[in-house]
N, C-alpha and C positions, 0 to 999 in steps of 0.2 A: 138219682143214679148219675155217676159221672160220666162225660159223653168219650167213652171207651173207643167206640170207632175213630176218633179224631184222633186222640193222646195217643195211640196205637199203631205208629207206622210197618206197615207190611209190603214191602217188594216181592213181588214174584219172580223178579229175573234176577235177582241177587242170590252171590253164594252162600250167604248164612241162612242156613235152615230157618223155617218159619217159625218153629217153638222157642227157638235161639234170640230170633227178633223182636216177637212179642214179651219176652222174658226180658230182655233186654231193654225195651221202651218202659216195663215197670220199673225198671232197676231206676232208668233216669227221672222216674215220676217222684218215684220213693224219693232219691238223692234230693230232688230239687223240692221237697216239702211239698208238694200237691196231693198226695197219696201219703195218710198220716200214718203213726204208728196203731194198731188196733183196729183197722177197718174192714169190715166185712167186702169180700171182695163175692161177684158171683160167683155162682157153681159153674162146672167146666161145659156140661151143655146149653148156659145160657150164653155165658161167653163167647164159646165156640158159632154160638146164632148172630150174635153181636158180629164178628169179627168175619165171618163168612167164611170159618175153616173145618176140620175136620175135629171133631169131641177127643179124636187122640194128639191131636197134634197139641190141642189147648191142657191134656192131660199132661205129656210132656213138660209142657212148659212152665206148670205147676210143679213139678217135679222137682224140677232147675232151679227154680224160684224159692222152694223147701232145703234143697239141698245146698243152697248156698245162705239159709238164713232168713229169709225177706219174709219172708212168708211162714204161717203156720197150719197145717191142718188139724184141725178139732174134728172125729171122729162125732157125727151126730147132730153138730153144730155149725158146719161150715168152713170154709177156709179164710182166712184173715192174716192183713199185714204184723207182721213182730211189733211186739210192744219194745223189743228193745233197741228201736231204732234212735239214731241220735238226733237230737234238736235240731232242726232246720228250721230256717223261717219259712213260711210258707207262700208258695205264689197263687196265683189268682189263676183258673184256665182260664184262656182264651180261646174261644171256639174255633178263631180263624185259625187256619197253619201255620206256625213261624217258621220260615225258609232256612235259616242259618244257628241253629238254635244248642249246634252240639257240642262247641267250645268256645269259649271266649276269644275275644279279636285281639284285647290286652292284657298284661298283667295287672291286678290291682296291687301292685304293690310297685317302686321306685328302681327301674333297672338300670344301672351305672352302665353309659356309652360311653364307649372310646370313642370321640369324633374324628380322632387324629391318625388314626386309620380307616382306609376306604372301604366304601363299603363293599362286598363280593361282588363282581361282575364277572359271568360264566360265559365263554364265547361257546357261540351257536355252528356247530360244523355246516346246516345247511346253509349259514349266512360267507361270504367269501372275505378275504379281509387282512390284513397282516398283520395276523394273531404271532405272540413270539412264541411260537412250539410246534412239535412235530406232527406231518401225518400221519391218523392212525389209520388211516386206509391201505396203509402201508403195512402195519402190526401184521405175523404169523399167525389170526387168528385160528383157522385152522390147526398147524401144528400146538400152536399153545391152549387148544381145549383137547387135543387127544391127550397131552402131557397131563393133562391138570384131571381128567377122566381114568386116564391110567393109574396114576396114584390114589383116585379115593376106590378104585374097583380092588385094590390090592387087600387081602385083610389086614395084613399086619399095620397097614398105616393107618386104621383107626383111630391106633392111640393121639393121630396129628389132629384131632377134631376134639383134641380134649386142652389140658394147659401144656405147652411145653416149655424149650428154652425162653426165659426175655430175651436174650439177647439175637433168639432165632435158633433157627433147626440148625444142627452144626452143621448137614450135610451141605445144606445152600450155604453157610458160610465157608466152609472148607471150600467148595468151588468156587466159591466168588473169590475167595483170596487166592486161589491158585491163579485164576484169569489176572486179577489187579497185578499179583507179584510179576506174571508176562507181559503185562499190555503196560505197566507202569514202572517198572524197575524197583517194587516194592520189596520186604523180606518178612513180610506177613504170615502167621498162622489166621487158624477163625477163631482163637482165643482176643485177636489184636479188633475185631468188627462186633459190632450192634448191627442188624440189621434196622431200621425204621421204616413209618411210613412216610418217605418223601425225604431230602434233603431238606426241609422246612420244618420237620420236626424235630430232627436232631440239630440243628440251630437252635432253634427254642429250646433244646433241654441243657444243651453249654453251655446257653447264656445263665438257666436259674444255677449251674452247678459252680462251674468257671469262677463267678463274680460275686463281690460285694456289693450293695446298694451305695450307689455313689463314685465307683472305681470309672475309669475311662478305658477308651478302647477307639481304637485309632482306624478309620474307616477313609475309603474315595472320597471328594467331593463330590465325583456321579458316584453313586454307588447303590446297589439292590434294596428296592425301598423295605421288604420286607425282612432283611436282615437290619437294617437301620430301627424298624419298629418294635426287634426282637427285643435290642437292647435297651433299646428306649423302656419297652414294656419292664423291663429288669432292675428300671433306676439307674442306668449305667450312662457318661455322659461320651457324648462323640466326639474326635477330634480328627477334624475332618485335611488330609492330604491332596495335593494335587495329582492328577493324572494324567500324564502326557501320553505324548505317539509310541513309549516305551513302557506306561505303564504307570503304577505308583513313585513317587519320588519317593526313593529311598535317604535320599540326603536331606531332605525336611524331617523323615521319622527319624533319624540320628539326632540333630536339633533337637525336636522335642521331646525324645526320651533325656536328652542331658538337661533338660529342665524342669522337668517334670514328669511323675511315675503313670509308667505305662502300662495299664495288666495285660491287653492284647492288642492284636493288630488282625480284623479279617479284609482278606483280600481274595479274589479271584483273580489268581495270578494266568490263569490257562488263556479267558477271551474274558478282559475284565467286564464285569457288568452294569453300564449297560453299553461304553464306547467298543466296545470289542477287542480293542487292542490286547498285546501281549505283552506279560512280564520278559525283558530280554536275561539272556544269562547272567552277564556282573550284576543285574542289580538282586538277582536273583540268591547269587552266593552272599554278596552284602548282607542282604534282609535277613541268613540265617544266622550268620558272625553277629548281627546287632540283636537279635532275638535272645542269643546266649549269654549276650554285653551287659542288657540291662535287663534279662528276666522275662521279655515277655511272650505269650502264647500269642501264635501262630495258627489264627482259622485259616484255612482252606477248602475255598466253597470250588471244589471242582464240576460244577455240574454241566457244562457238554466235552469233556474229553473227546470223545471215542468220535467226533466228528470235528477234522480236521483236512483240509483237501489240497494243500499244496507240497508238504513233506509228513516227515515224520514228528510229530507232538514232543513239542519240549516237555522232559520228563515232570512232574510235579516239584512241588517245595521237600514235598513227606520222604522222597527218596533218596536225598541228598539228609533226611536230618540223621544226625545220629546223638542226640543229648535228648531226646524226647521233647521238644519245643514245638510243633507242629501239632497241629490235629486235623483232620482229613473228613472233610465230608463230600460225598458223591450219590451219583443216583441212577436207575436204572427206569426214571419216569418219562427222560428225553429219548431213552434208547427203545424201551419197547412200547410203552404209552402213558402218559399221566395220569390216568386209570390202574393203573396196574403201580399205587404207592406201595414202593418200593427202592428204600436206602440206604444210604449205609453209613456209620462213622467208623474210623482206622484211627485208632492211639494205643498209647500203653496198655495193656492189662488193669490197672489201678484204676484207671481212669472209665475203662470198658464197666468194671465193675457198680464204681460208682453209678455211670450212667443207668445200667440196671437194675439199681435200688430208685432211682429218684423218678425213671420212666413207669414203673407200679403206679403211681399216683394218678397215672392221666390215659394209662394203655397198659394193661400187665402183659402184653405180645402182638406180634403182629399177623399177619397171614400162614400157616406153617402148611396149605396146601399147595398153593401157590408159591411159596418158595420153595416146594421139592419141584414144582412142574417147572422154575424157571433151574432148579438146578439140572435136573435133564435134560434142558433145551441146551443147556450148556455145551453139558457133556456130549451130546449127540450131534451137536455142532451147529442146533436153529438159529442159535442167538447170533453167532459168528457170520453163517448166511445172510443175517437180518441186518446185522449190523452194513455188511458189505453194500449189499443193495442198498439200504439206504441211504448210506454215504454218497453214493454215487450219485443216485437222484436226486440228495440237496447238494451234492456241486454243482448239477448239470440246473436245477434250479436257482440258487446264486446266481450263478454266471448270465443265467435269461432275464432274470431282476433286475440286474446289475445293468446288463446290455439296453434295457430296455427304457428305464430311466436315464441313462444317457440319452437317449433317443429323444423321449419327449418330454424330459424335464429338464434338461442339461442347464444349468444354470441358478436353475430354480432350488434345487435338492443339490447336497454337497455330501459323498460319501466317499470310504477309501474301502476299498474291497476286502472284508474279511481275509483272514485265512482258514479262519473256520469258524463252526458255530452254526446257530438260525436263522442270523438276523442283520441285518448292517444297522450301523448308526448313522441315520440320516439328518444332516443341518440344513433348515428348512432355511428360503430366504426370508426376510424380516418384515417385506412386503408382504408374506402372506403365513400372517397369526395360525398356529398350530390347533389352538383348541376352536374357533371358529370352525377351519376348513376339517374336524373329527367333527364337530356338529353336522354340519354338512351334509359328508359322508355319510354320515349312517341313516339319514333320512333315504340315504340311496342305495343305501342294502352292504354297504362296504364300510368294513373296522378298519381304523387306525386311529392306535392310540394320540390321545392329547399334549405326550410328551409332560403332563404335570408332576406325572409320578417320578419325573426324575429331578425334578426341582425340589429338590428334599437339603437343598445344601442354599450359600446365600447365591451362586451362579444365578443368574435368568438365562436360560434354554430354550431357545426354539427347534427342540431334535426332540427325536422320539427314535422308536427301535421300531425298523421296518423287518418282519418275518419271511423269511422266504420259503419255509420247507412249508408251511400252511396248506398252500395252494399249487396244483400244476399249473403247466407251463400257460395253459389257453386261460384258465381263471386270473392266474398272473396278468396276465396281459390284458385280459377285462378288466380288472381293477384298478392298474395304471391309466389306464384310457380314462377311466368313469374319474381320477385322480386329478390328471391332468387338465381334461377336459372342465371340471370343478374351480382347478387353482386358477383358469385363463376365464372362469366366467366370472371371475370377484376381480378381476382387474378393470 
């Protein structure tokens, strides 16, 4: 007799019902060739004496076991595994227990790595650090589970739990173009947006649509490393522009478009990223007259608009285009939380379209509960509240950042204060190696990035992007300290 009690795992304080378990540990016996095809299995009250359960529960599980196939009962003759089960090799028991035994650790088969992207690294909210994004400690959670509660209690919005628009629920597009066409000087319907998940994903999908295998596309010298990998992943080659205190050099991409064909040009013209800086107005009108000059598309990765803290936001590229040369991507990941993926692209019609034929392939839609509960926060005016507060509290943190690394690094760290955004860009001194002192660091419970991810160009960089809305003011100030205190003990 096979030693049933062993091959048989049973929890008692687990949610799967007991007949479910023991059904389910034959299923894997069967699978794995130990339990052949045609074997007489005991009857349900020996089993049930084996296994120390009750005659019905072992009855059950016979049931389960019939009704899915594995199994046969013979009326007179007993119950036995299906003869038509398929060829397995078969394994040996082992009486001891094998601890990890319910899936494999690797594929057996050859999984093509990208090495040349990094691998995920997920910051830790309990851990303190100048992560570049915002606090969701901050987020309306509250108002934004009664919104999100009120729509699925409604009957009529059922139908939102089923397929709807790709390109998104019109309602949430129709408000978010209402907000963009005020808050940006747009002239948008929600025919002209996609919504996605994240500005990261509609990146990805311009690059496979936009480009040929081989075309160029004209990017920062600093510039978002994962917009850089987009393209790269696409076959498309870089050519990589200066960034000064004003921004992209406009007068380099004239140059090289008169030498050479250019398909696009992405820029984060708002707070570039990752130096911060801003596109000024001349070069700004320039970039749309040479865009129309020599033909080429105009990404616009806008992703922190809506935080800005000295005046009012220079309008976007997209509101000034009027030839259609511009595409618009934004996101509402920095404003309410990067959980809550959620973005957008703003281009032609033709273009909207496309993108929702070729986004089928990889996501037929995206949240359509969650975009009516962020269109109501719209309308009812949470997001506008949220947005306010927030702002407030990462200028009021900026500024205590800001004040405070002058304080106890003055010298050491070289920044020029935002005008908006999360983050400053800090130039470390040369004395003290960037990716060392993140080693350091996190031995000590404090993030800060190694600045490598921005050495994606031929520059050698010792800056990285310090975060400020992360953390308040008092964790702020512990993390400088624990920073400082670090960079004066390597000297």
């Amino acid at each position: 007799m096979l030693p049933w009690k062993t091959i048989i795992q049973i929890q008692k304080d687990c949610d799967t019902p007991v007949y479910l378990q023991i059904a389910n540990s034959m299923i894997l016996e069967i699978k794995k060739g130990r339990i052949g095809p045609g074997i007489k299995l005991p009857g349900t009250r020996m089993m049930a004496e084996i296994l120390n359960v009750h005659r019905k529960t072992m009855v059950s599980a016979y049931e389960e076991l019939d009704a899915q196939g594995w199994i046969e009962m013979r009326p007179s003759k007993g119950t036995f595994t299906s003869k038509e089960l398929p060829e397995i090799n078969p394994q040996r028991f082992s009486i001891k227990k094998e601890k990890n035994n319910s899936f494999p650790k690797e594929t057996g088969y050859l999984v093509k790595i990208n090495d040349k992207i990094r691998k995920p690294v997920l910051p830790q909210r309990n851990i303190i650090g100048f992560h570049d994004g915002p606090d969701v400690r901050l987020v309306p959670v509250a108002e934004l589970g009664r919104a999100y509660k009120s729509i699925l209690s409604r009957p009529g919005n059922l139908k939102y739990l089923s397929y709807v628009e790709i390109a998104g629920v019109q309602k949430f597009r129709t408000v978010l173009s209402d907000y963009l066409n005020t808050s940006r000087g747009l002239q948008t319907s929600f025919e002209n947006l996609m919504i996605t998940r994240g500005s990261q994903m509609g990146l990805y999908l311009l690059s496979l649509i936009l480009f040929l295998k081989g075309e160029s596309v004209i990017v920062g010298d600093t510039n978002y490393y994962y917009a850089d990998h987009a393209f790269l992943h696409a076959g498309l080659n870089l050519v990589r522009v200066k960034v000064d205190e004003h921004g992209v050099d406009v007068d380099a991409i004239d140059k090289i478009c008169a030498r050479r064909k250019i398909k696009a040009l992405y820029i984060t013209s708002h707070h570039h990223y990752p130096t911060t800086v801003t596109l000024i107005a001349a070069r700004r009108i320039k970039l749309l007259s040479l865009a129309e000059k020599y033909g080429f598309i105009i990404i616009e990765d806008d992703y922190d608009y809506d935080f800005h803290y000295l005046s009012s936001p220079i309008l976007p590229l997209v509101s000034a285009d009027t030839k259609g040369m511009v595409v618009y991507i934004g996101t509402l990941s920095k404003t309410v939380g990067p959980g809550i993926r959620t973005g957008y692209i703003i281009a032609p019609v033709n273009l909207i379209l496309e993108l929702c034929r070729v986004r089928q392939l990889i996501d037929t839609q995206g949240d359509p509960v969650m975009e009516l509960a962020l269109a109501e926060m719209f309308e009812d005016g949470n997001i506008k509240r949220h947005m306010k507060k927030a702002q407030q509290e990462y200028h009021r943190r900026r500024d205590f950042l800001c004040d405070y690394i002058q304080q106890k690094l003055s010298g050491i760290i070289d920044f020029k204060i935002p005008d908006g955004g999360l983050a400053i860009w800090a130039k470390f001194s040369k004395s003290v190696p960037l990716p060392a002192l993140s080693d350091k660091l996190k031995t000590q419970g404090i993030i800060l990035s190694n600045g490598l991810i921005h050495n994606n160009s031929p520059l050698s960089l010792n800056a990285t992007r310090m975060g400020f809305a992360w953390m308040n003011e008092k964790e702020t100030e512990n993390a400088v300290d624990i920073l400082a205190k670090t960079i004066r003990s390597k000297k």
